[in-house]
C-alpha positions in Angstrom: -20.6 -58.3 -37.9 -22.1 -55.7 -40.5 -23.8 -54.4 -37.4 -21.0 -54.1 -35.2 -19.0 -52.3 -38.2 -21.1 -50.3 -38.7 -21.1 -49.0 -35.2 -17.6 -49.0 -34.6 -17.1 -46.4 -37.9 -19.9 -44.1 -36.4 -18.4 -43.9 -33.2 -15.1 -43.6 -34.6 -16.5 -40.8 -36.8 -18.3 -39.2 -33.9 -14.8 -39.1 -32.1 -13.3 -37.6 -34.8 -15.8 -34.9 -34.9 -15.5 -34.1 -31.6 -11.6 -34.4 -31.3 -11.7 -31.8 -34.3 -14.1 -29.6 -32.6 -12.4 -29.6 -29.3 -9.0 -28.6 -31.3 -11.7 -25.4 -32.7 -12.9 -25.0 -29.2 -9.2 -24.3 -28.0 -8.2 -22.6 -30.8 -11.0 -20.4 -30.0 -10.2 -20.2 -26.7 -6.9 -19.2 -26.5 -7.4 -15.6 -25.9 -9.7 -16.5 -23.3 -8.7 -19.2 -21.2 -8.7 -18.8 -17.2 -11.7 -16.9 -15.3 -14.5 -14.9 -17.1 -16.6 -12.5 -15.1 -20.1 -12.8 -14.8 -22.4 -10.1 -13.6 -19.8 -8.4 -11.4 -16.4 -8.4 -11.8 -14.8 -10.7 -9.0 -11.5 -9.5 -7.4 -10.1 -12.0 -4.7 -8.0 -10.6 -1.6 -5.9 -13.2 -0.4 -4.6 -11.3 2.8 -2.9 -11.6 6.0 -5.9 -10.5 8.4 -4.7 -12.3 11.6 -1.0 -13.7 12.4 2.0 -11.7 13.1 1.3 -9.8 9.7 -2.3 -8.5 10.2 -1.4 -4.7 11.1 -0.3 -4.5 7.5 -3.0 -6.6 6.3 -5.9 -5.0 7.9 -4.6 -1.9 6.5 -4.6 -3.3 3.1 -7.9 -4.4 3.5 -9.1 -1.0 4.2 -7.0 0.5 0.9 -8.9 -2.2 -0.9 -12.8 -1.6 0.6 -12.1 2.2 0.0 -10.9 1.4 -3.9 -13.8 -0.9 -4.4 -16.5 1.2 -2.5 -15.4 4.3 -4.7 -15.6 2.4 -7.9 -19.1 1.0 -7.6 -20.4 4.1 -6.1 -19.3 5.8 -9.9 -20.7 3.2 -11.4 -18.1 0.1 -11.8 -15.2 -0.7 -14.7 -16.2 -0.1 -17.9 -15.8 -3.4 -19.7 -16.1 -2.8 -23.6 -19.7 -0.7 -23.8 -21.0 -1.9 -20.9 -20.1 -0.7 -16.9 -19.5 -3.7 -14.1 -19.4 -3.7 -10.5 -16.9 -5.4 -8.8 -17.7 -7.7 -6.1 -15.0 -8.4 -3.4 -14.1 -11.9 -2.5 -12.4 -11.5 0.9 -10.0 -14.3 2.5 -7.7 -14.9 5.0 -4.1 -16.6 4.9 -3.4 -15.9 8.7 -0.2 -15.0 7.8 0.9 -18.6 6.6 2.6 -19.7 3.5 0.4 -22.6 3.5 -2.7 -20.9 4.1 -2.0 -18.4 1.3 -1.6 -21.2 -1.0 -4.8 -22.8 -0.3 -6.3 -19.2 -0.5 -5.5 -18.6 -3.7 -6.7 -22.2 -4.9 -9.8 -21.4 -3.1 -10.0 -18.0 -5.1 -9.5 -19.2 -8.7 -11.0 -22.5 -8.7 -14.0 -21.8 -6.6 -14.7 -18.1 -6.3 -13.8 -18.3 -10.1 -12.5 -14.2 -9.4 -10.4 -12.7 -12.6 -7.7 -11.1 -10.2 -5.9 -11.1 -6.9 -4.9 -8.1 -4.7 -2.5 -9.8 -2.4 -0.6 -11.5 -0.5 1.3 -8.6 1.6 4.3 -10.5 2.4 6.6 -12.0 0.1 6.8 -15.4 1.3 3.1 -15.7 1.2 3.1 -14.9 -2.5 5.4 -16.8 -3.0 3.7 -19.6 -2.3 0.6 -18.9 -3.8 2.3 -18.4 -7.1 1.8 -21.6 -8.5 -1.7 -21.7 -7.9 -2.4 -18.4 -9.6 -0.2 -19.6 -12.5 -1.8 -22.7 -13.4 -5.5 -20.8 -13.3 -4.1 -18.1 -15.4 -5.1 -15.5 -13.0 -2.4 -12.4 -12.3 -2.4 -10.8 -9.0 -1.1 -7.6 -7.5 1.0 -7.4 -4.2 0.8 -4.1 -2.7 4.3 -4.6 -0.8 5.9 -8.2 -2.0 9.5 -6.2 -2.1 11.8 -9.0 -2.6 13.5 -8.2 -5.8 13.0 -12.4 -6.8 9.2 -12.1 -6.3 8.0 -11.6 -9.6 11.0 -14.1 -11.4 11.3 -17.1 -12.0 14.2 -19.4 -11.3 15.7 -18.9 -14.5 15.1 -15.4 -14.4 12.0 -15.3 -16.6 9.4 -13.4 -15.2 6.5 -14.6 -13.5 3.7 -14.0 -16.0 0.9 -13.7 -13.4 2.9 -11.9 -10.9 2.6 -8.3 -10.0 3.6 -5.5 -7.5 2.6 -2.2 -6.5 5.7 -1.3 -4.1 9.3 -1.5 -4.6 11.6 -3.8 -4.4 14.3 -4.2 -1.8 17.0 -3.6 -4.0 15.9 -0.2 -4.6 14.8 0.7 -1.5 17.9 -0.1 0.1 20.1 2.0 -2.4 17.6 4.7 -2.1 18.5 5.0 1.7 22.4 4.3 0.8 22.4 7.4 -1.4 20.0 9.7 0.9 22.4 8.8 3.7 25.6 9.6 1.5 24.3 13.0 -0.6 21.7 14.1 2.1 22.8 13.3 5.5 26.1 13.1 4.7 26.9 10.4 7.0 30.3 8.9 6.1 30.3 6.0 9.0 27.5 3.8 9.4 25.7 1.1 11.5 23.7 -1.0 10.3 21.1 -2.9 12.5 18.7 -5.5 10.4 15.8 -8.2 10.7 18.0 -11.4 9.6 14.5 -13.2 10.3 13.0 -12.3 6.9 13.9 -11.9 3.5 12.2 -8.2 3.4 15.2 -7.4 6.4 18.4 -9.0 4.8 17.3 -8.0 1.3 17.3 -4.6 2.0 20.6 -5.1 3.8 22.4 -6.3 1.1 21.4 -3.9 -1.5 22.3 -0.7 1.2 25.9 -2.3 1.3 26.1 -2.6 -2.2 25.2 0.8 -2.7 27.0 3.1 0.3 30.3 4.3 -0.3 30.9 5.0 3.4 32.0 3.0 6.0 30.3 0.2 7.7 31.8 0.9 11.3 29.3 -2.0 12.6 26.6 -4.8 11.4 24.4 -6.4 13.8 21.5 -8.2 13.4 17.8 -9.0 15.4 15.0 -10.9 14.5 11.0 -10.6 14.9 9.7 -10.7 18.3 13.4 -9.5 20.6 12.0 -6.8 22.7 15.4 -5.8 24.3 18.2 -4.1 22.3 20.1 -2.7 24.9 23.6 -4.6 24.7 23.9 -4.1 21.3 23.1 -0.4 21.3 25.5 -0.3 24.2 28.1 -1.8 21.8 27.4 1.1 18.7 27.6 3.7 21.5 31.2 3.4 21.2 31.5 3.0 17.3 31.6 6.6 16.7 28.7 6.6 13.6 27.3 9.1 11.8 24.1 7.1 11.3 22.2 4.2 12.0 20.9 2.3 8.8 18.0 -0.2 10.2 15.8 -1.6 7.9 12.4 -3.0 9.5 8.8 -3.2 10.6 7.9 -0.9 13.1 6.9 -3.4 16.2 11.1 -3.8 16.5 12.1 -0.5 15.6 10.2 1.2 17.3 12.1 -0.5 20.5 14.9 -0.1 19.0 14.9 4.3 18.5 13.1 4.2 21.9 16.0 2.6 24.0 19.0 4.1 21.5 17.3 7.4 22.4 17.2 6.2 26.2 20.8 5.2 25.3 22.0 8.5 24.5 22.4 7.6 21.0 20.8 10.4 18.7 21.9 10.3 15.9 20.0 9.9 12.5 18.4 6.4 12.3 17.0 5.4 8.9 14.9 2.7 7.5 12.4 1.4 5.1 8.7 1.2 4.8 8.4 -1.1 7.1 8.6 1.8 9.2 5.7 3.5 7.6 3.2 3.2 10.4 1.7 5.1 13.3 2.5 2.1 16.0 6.4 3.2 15.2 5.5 6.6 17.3 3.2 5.0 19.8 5.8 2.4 20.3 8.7 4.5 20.0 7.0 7.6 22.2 6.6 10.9 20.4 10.0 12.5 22.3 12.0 9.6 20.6 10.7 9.5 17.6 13.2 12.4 16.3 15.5 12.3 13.5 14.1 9.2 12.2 13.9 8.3 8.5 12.7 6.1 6.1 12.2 5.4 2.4 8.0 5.0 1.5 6.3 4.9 -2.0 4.2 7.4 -0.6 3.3 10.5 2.3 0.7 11.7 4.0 2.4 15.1 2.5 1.7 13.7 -1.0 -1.6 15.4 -1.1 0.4 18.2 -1.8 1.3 17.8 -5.1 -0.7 14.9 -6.2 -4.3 15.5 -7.0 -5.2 11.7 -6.5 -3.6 11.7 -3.8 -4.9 14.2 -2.2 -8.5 12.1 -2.9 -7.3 9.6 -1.3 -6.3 10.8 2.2 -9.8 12.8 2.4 -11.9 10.0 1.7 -9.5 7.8 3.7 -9.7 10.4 6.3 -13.7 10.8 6.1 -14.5 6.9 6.2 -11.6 5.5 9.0 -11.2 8.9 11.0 -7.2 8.4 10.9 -4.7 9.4 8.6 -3.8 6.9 6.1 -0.9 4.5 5.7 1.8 3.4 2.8 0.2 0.1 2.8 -3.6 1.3 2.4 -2.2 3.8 -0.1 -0.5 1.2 -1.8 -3.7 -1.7 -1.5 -5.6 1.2 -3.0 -3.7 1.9 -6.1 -3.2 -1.9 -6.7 -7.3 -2.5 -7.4 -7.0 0.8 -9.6 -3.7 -0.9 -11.4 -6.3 -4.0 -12.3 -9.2 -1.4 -13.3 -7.1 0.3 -15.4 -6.1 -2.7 -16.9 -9.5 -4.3 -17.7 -10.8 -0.5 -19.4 -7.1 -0.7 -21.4 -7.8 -4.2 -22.7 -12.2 -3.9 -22.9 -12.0 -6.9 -21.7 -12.3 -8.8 -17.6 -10.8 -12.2 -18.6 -8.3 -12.9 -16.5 -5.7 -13.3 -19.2 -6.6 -9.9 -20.8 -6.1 -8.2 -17.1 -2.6 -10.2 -17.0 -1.9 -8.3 -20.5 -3.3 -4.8 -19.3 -1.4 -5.2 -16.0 1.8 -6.4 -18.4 1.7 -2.8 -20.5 0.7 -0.8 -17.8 1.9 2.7 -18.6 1.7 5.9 -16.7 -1.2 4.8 -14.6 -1.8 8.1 -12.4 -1.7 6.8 -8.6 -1.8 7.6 -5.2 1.9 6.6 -4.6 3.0 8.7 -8.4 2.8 7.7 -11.7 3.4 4.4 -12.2 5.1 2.4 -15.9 5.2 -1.4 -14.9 8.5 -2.7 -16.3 9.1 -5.8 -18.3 10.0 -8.0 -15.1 6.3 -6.6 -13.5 7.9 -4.3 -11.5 6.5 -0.5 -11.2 8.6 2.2 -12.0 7.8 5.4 -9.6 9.7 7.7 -7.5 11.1 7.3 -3.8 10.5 9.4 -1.4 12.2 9.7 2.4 10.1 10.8 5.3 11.5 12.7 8.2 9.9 12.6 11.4 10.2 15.1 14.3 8.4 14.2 17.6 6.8 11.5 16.1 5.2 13.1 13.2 6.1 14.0 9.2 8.0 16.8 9.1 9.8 17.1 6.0 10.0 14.7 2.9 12.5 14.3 0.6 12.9 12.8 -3.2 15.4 10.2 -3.6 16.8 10.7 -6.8 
């Protein structure tokens, strides 16, 4: 009986001890729970690379090599006193909401990496959201633009959620104003993608914002090939403008057969846009007096020092000029080095607070202050192109 007394108090006492050492362990811990590097610095890409979205992904991809490649070769992040390389952990969603989940669980739980650049598309964020939340891992989407992305349902933001891009809302009333003040269009069409959230969020905030006239609103969705009968119908409207907000594989139909229509005026959309398949689709003699808003321009070199880094290195390594979306891929891995040097510190927490107090981060697509709902603040431009090409750019104030 002594005996078993005896026992039971020492065990007792041993689970006491280590009750009261765990409660030290995660008091300790606080500041560092989620994913520690080791040697290297591990950055996951959770990225559409096949599926409907793998133009933009692959793009992104090459933004993200070309960020990552640069890095290393000058060293790696500083982290506190000492310099890391980061190693790339590369995956594909295949442009699938459920595969982007499972990508991201794959990331933090197995590839243990301290941040994520990606997913491209809203939806697939979206669902990998949860996933990154619970591992205590941010990540940055270089073109999520749904204005709900980074929020939750009661309008708190997402802790672990960033972007590099715009949001919809913003783009849209960019292109409502540049219509209004610079084109000076007073009656509008307005031809959207109902089939995504990217299309009728973009919609909805360019209503909002124009103070003209809606003369006619038609929709599409991804994949129609033939626009014909309802450019037939806008013929007759008598418009100023077209607003059509976009990816290129539809819009680039669509400004082909309105210019086969005999419909030229001004046709305008978003960065969806922001591609060279829109000319190859479109054909260089239709691509004219077409418009869209873009966080950035292969004119940007211009005035913009990193930029103008970029597009030669982008230039020397892929032999092509470089997209929004690599542009954009490329400042989001700088957005998480900048926020482990800020901190001193790769934990995946400490990134979430660099990321969180981001503050004139000096970027390809401008200078970047990441608002209090993870959203970057940076200015618009619209690019004009004229036989298929950039012309002329314009700030959207």
């Amino acid at each position: 009986m002594k005996t078993w007394q005896k026992m039971t108090i020492r065990i007792a006492a041993l689970s006491i001890a280590a009750v009261a050492m765990a409660g030290c362990s995660t008091a300790k811990n606080n500041g560092s729970q989620g994913n520690n590097p080791g040697k290297t610095v591990k950055i996951g890409v959770n990225m559409e690379l096949s599926g409907s979205a793998a133009g933009y992904g692959q793009q992104q991809k090459q933004g993200i090599q070309l960020a990552v490649n640069k890095i290393n070769q000058s060293g790696g992040i500083k982290v506190g006193k000492s310099k890391k390389k980061i190693q790339l952990v590369i995956r594909d969603n295949k442009t699938s909401n459920t595969t982007a989940a499972s990508v991201a669980a794959q990331l933090v739980n197995n590839d243990k990496v301290v941040a994520v650049v990606g997913p491209a598309a809203t939806n697939a964020g979206t669902a990998s959201i949860p996933n990154m939340t619970k591992a205590a891992v941010p990540s940055v989407s270089p073109s999520a633009t749904d204005p709900d992305y980074t929020l939750q349902k009661n309008g708190d933001v997402q802790k672990y959620i960033f972007r590099a891009c715009f949001q919809n809302n913003f783009q849209g009333s960019s292109a409502a104003k540049f219509m209004t003040n610079t084109l000076k269009a007073k009656r509008v069409a307005v031809l959207a993608d109902n089939s995504s959230d990217y299309g009728t969020g973009l919609t909805k905030a360019f209503k909002k914002t124009y103070t003209g006239t809606v003369a006619s609103s038609q929709t599409f969705q991804e994949g129609d090939k033939d626009f014909n009968a309802i450019l037939t119908a806008l013929k007759h409207k008598k418009i100023d403008a077209i607003y059509a907000p976009g990816y290129y594989s539809e819009l680039g139909l669509i400004i082909k057969q309105a210019r086969q229509a005999g419909i030229n005026v001004p046709i305008v959309g978003s960065d969806g846009m922001a591609d060279a398949k829109l000319t190859k689709i479109a054909g260089k003699a239709s691509a004219n007096n077409v418009y869209y808003t873009t966080p950035f321009s292969t004119k940007s070199g211009d005035t913009n020092a990193v930029a103008a880094s970029f597009l030669k290195a982008f230039k020397a390594k892929y032999h092509t000029s470089a997209p929004t979306f690599s542009a954009l891929a490329y400042d989001s891995v700088y957005m998480v080095k900048a926020a482990i040097e800020n901190e001193g510190s790769a934990n995946s927490v400490k990134i979430t607070d660099g990321l969180a107090k981001l503050k004139n981060f000096k970027g390809v697509t401008g200078t970047i202050t990441m608002n209090q709902h993870h959203n970057p603040e940076k200015s618009m431009i619209v690019e004009q192109l004229t036989k298929g090409e950039v012309q002329r750019t314009y700030n959207v104030k």
